[in-house]
N, C-alpha and C positions, 0 to 999 in steps of 0.2 A: 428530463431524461426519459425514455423510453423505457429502459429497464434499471434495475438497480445494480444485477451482475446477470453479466454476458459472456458467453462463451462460445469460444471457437475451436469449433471440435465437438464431437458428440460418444464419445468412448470413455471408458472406466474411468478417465481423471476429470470426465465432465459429471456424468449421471449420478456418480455415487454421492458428489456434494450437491446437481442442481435439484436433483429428486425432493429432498430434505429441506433446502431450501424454502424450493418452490411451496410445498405441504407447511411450511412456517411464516408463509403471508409474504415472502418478498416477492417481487416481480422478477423471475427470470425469463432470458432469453437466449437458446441454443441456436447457430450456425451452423452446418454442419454440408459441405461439397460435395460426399461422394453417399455411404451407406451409414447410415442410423447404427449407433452401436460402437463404433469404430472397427478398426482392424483385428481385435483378436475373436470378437464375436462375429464376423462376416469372414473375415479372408486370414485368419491368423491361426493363433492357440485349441480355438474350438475347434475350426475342422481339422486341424493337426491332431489331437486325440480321438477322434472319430475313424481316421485314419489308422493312426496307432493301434486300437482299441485289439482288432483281432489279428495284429500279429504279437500281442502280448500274450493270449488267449493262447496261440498255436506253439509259442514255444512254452508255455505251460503245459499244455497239452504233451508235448514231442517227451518233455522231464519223464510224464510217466506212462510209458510204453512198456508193456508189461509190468504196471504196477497197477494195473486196474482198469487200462484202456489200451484200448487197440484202433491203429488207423489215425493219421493225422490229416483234419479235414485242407482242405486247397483253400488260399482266397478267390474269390472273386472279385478281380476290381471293377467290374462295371456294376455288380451289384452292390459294390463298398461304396462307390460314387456315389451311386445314387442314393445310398441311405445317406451320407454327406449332404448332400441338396434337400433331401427331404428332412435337416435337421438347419441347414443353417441359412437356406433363403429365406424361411421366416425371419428370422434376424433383425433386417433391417428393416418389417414393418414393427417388428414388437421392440426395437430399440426405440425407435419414435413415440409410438404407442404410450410407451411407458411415461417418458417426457408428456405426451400430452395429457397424460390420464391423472396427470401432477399440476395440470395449471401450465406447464411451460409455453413460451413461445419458440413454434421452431422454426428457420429461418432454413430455407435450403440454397446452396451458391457459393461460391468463393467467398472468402470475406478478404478485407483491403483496410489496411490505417489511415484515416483520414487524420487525425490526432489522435491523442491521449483520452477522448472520452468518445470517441467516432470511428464508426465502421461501413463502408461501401459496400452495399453486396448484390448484384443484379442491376447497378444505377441507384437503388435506394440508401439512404444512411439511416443508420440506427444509432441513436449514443446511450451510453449506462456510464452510471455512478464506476463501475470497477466493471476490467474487462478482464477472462480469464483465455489465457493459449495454453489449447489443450490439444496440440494438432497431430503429435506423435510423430511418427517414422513414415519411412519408404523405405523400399528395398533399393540399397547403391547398386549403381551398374557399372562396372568397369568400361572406362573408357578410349577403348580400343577397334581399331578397324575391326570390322565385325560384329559387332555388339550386337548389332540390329538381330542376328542369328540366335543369341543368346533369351532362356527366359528365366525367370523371376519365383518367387515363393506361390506368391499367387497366382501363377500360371500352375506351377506342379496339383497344388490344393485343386482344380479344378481337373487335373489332367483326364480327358477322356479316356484314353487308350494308352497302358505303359509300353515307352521303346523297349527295345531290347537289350539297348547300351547306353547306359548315360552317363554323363560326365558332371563332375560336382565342384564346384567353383568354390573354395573356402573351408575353412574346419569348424565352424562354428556352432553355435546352437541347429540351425538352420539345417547347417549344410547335412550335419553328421544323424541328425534326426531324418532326416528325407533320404539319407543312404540307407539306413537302416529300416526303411519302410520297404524301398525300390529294392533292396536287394532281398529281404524278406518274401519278396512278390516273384522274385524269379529274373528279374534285371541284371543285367551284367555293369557294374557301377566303380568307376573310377573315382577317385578324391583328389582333387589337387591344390596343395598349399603351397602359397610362399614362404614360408616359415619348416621348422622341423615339427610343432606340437600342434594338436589340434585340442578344444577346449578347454583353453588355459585357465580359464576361471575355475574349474573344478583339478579335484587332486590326479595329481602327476601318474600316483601308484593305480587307482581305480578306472583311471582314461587310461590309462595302457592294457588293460586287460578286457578293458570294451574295444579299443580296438584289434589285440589279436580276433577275440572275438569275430569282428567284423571279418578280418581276413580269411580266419576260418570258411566264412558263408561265400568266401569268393570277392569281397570287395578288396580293391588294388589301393592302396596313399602311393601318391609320387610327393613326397615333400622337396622342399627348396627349389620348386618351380615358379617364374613368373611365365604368363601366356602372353604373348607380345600381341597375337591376330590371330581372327577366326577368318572362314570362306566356305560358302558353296562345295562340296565336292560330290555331285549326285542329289542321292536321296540323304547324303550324311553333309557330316559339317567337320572341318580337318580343323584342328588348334593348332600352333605353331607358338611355340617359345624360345625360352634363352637355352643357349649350348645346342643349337640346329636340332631340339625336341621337335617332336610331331606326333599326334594323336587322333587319328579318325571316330569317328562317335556319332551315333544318333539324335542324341541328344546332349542339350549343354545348360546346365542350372548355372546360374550366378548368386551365388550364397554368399558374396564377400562383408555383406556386414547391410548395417541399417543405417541415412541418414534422415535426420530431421527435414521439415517440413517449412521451417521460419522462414526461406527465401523467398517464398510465395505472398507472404502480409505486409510488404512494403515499412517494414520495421526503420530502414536506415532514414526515411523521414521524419521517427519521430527521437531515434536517435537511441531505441532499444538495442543496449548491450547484448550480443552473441557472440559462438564460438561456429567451428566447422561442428561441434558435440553437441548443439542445444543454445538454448534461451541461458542468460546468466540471472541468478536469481540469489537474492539474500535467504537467511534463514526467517525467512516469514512467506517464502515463494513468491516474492515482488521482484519485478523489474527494478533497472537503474530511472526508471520513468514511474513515478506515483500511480498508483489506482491500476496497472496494469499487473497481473499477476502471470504463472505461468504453472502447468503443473504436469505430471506423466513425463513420457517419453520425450516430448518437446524440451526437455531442462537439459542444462549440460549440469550433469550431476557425478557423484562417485558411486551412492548408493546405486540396484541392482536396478535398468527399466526392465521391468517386470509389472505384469499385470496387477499383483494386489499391492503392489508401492506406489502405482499410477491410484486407484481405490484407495490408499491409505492420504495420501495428499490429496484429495479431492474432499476427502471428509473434515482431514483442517480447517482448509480453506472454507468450508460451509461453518464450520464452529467456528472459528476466526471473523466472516461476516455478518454472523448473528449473533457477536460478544461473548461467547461461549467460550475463549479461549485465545488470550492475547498473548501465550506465551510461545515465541520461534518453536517452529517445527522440533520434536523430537523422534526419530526413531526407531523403533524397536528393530529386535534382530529378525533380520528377515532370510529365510530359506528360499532355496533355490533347485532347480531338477530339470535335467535332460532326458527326455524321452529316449530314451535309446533300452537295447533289450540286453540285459537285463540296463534298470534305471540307475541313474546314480545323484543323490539329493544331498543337499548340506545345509550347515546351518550356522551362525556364530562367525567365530576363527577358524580361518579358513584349516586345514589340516597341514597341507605346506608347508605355512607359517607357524605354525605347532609345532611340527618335526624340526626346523630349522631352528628352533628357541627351545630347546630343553630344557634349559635353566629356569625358564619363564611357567612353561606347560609342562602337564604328564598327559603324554596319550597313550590312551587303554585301547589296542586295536588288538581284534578277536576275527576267527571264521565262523560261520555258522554250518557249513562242513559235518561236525560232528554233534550238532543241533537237533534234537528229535522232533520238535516241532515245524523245523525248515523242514526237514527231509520227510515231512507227511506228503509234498509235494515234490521230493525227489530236488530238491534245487538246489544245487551244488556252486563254490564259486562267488557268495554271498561272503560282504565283510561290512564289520562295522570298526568306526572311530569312533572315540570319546574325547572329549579333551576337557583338560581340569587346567584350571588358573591355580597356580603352586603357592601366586603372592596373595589370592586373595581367598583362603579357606577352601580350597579344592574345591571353587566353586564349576562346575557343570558350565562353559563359556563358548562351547563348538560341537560338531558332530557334522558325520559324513556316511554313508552307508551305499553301498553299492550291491543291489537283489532288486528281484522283481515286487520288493514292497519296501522297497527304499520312501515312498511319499508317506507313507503310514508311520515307520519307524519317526524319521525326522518330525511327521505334524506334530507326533506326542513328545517331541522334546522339543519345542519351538516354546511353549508356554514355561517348561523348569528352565530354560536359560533365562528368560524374560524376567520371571520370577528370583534370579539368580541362585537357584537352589545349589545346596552342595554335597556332595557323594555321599552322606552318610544320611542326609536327609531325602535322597531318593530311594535309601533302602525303604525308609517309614513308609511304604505307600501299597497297598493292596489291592491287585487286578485281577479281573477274570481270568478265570484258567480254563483251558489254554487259550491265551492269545500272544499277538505281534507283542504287546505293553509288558505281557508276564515274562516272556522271551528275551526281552529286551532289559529286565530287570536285572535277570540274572546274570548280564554281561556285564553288570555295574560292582567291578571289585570295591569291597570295603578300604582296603590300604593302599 
């Protein structure tokens, strides 16, 4: 065998386990067709907070106007761009880099199943002891006359120069994040779903008040639209849907969701199990085919594809191949956050499903409104959820918060759920004052 584990793909569900690996005397070997890294570190998540970065800065800023500042500075997107490029072209030589500076082999090109221990790639084959697909996502393209018209996530992340009207295809992570940047910047930004709700993974009460929000700043939802056909019209691009809709626009995002990548590895030759959602994998992240493994976004999973679950399997899979751990995947409760202004993060059980089961759960939902530590920065409009399991000792099992320091509040409760602590034992606990943790303490009722 040429290598002992091989991988296809070079992003968070490959590095995090071949790094470690590799650094523990096995022979790896990475594949990887397009940029070193994967998608969230070249064309994803990073430069999606890069982006972010100072329109959270500016509506922080706007909160206190006459409270100690004056003047709300402008973006510049061509100077944002560019700090974007000069943060994440490196990328894809220090994604590599990193692989080689471990022992790895990296293999650049398509790769192709010739069997169960064999892969094609450039005319060469490679075979290893165990192979790992780690190939992740793409952005779906609605498949409609016109489509050609339409662009993609990774086209925005790069945009040179913003339209002046853009049109936003989906409600989703994607879509609702990049409305909230474009209209941030001064773009006139339509939303269009087929559905009534836009990101339904988070709570009902807290995505509604991000999108009056939205409204607020000028952004339009047309919900229960389907767009039937795009066209040419000028310098713009006309949409056309159902009930003789029509919508002239500058520009046209297609944000309707992400799919996998497995139609490309010639999988049905060896007879690997899939869905339209992912790779099918048992609880040990194996194929219905021995020695072939499968890990990240490439899985058709329940858990969240999210970047550190794609990192959290990967690291398995490294202890699993160097005997360090033969027992099926377990895991932890994993948080979750939408860039949008203000952010909204969760954790556990979901809040929803909380409200909907009272019997079950007590939710502790408070404002921080009347907060004196919130309001050093004037930020009004902040909520947090608690949620207590009733059956099992009021243990601490959820949480959701909605402010511009939503990732903070939830990192420091991602460890007491984990921990399964319970509301009397999060009083016992002593934080610096003043902080997010001390703040957050005092929203933890005794009864």
């Amino acid at each position: 065998m040429d290598f002992s584990v091989l991988y296809i793909g070079s992003g968070q569900a490959t590095w995090n386990g071949a790094v470690p690996l590799a650094k523990a005397g096995v022979k790896v070997g990475v594949i990887e067709e397009s940029q070193y890294g994967g998608v969230c570190s070249n064309k994803g998540c990073n430069a999606k907070i890069i982006l972010d970065k100072p329109i959270e800065l500016v509506e922080r800023i706007k909160a206190m106007q006459g409270r100690g500042l004056d003047g709300v500075p402008k973006i510049n997107w061509a100077d944002l761009m560019a700090h974007k490029h000069e943060l994440i072209v490196p990328q894809d030589h220090h994604g590599k880099q990193r692989l080689v500076d471990a022992g790895i082999t990296t293999i650049t090109g398509r790769a192709e199943f010739v069997n169960a221990h064999t892969v094609v790639v450039n005319g060469q084959e490679y075979t290893a002891d165990k192979i790992v697909i780690a190939t992740g996502l793409r952005p779906h393209r609605l498949n409609i006359p016109g489509k050609e018209l339409f662009h993609d996530s990774t086209d925005f992340l790069s945009l040179a120069q913003l339209p002046k009207h853009m049109t936003i295809l989906g409600g989703s992570f994607v879509a609702i994040e990049f409305a909230t940047i474009a209209s941030a910047c001064g773009v006139k930004v339509d939303v269009i779903t087929r559905g009534d709700r836009i990101l339904r993974q988070f709570p009902a009460q807290y995505v509604a008040l991000v999108k009056a929000d939205l409204k607020k700043q000028g952004v339009r939802f047309i919900p229960n639209m389907t767009i039937n056909s795009a066209q040419s019209a000028g310098q713009e691009i006309l949409l056309e849907g159902m009930h003789e809709f029509s919508l002239t626009t500058d520009y046209v995002l297609d944000a309707t969701g992400r799919i996998p990548n497995h139609d490309r590895l010639n999988l049905d030759a060896l007879g690997v199990a899939y869905t339209d959602k992912g790779i099918v994998v048992d609880d040990n992240l194996q194929t219905n085919v021995p020695g072939i493994y499968a890990a990240g976004d490439a899985i058709d999973k329940k858990t969240p594809k999210l970047t550190p679950t794609a990192a959290f399997e990967s690291r398995y899979l490294a202890a699993k191949f160097m005997g360090k751990n033969n027992q099926p995947i377990h895991y932890p409760v994993i948080s979750e956050i939408v860039f949008t202004s203000p952010r909204i993060a969760q954790v556990g059980v979901a809040l929803d499903e909380a409200l909907a089961n009272p019997d079950h759960y007590d939710v502790s939902q408070v404002s921080y409104d009347g907060d004196w530590f919130r309001q050093v920065e004037n930020e009004n409009g902040a909520y947090l959820s608690l949620i207590f399991d009733k059956q099992a000792n009021d243990q601490l099992v959820g949480a959701a918060e909605l402010s511009h320091e939503a990732d903070n509040t939830i990192n420091t409760l991602v460890p007491y759920i984990q921990m399964k602590m319970t509301r009397e034992a999060l009083n016992d606990l002593i934080y610096v004052f003043p902080s997010i943790e001390y703040t957050l303490q005092r929203r933890l009722p005794l009864v």
